[in-house]
LUMTISE-521854 format. One record per residue (C-alpha): residue number from 1; residue in three letters; z, x, y. Coordinates in Angstrom, 2 decimals. Layout:
// residues N
NODE  seq  type  zz  xx  yy
NODE  NUM  ala  Z  X  Y
...
***
This chain:
// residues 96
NODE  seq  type  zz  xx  yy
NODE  1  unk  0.00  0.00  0.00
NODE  2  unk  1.00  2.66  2.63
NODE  3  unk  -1.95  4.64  2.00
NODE  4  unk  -4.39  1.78  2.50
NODE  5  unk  -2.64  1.13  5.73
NODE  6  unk  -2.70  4.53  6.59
NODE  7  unk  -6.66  4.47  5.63
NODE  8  unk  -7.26  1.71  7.98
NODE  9  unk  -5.12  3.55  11.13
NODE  10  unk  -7.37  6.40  10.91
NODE  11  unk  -10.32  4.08  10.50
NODE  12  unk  -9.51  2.29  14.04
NODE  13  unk  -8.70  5.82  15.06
NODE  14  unk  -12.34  6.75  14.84
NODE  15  unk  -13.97  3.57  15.93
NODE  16  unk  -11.86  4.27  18.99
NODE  17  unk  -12.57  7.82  19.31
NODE  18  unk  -16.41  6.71  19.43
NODE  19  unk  -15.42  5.42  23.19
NODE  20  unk  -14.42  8.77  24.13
NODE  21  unk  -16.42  11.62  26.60
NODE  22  unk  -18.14  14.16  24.26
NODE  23  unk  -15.72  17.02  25.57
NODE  24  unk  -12.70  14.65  24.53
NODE  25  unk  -14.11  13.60  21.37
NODE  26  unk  -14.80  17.34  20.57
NODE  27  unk  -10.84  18.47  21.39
NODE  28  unk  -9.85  16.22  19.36
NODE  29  unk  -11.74  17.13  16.34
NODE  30  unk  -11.22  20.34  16.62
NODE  31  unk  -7.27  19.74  16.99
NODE  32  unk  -7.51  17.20  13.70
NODE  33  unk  -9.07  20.44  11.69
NODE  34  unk  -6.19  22.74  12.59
NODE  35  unk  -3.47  19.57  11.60
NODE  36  unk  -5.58  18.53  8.00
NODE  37  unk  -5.39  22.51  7.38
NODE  38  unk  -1.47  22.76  7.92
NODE  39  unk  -1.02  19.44  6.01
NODE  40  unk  -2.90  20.69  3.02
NODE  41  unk  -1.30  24.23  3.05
NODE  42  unk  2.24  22.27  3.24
NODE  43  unk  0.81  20.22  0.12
NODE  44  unk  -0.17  23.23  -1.44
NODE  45  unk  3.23  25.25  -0.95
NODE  46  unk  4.94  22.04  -2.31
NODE  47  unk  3.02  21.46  -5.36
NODE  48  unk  3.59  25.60  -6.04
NODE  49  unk  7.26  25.02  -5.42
NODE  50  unk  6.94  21.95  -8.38
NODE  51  unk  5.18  23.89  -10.76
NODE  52  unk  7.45  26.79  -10.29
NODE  53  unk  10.49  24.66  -11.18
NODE  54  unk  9.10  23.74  -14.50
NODE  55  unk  10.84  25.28  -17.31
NODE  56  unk  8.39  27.13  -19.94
NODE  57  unk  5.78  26.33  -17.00
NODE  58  unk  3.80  29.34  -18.67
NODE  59  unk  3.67  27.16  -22.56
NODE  60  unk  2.48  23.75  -20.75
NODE  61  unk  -0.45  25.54  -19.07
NODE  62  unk  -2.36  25.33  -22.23
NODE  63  unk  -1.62  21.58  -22.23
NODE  64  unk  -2.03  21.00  -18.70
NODE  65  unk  -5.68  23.19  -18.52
NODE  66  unk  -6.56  21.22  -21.62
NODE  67  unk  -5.88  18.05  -19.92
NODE  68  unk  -7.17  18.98  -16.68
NODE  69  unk  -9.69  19.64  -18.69
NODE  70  unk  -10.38  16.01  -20.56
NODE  71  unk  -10.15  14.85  -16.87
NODE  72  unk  -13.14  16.63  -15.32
NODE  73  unk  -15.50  16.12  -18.20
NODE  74  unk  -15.18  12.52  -19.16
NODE  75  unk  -15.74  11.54  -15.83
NODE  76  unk  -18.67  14.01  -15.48
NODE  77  unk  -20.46  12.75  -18.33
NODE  78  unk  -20.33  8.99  -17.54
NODE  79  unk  -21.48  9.91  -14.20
NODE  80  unk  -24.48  11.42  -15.34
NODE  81  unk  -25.06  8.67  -18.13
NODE  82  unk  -24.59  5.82  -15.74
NODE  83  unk  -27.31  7.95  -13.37
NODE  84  unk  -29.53  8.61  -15.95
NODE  85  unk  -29.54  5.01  -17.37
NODE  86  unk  -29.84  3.27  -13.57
NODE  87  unk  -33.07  6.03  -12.93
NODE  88  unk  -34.79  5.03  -16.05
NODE  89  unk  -34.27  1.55  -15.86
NODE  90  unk  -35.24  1.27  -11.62
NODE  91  unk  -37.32  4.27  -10.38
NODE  92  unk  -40.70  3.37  -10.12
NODE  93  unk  -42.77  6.20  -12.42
NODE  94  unk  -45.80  6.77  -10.31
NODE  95  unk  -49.51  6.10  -11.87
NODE  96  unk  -50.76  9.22  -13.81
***
C-alpha cells in the first residue's frame, strides 16, 4: 500500500515538474540523481550489514546462488517463449 502511494507522489511530482523553467527542471534532476545514489548506497550498506549477520552465511551461499539462480532463469525463459510465440503468431512475414 505505501509503496503504491509513494508511486503515485512521485508521479504528480513529475507531472508537476513538467510546469517548471528548463534551468529549474534541470536542478532538480540533477539533485534527484545525487539523493537515488545515497538512497541506494544506504540500501546497499544495509542489506551487507543483513547478510553479514547471518550465521554460516558462507554454507547458504550455495543455496541462495542456486536460488537466485532458479529466479533469473525461469523468468528469462517464459519471457522469451511468450515473445517468440506472440512474433510467430502476429508479425506479418513479408512476400518472398
Amino acid at each position: 500500500m505505501i509503496e503504491s502511494l509513494i508511486m503515485i507522489v512521485g508521479a504528480i511530482a513529475g507531472y508537476f515538474m513538467l510546469r517548471l523553467k528548463s534551468s529549474t527542471q534541470k536542478n532538480i534532476t540533477v539533485l534527484n540523481g545525487k539523493i537515488q545514489i545515497i538512497i541506494v548506497a544506504l540500501i546497499i550498506f544495509i542489506m551487507g550489514i543483513n547478510l553479514g549477520s547471518i550465521d554460516d552465511f558462507a554454507q547458504k551461499m550455495i543455496t541462495m546462488g542456486f536460488q537466485s539462480l532458479i529466479f533469473a532463469i525461469i523468468p528469462t525463459a517464459f519471457s522469451v517463449a511468450i515473445v517468440y510465440f506472440f512474433s510467430r503468431k502476429f508479425i506479418v512475414k513479408g512476400n518472398k
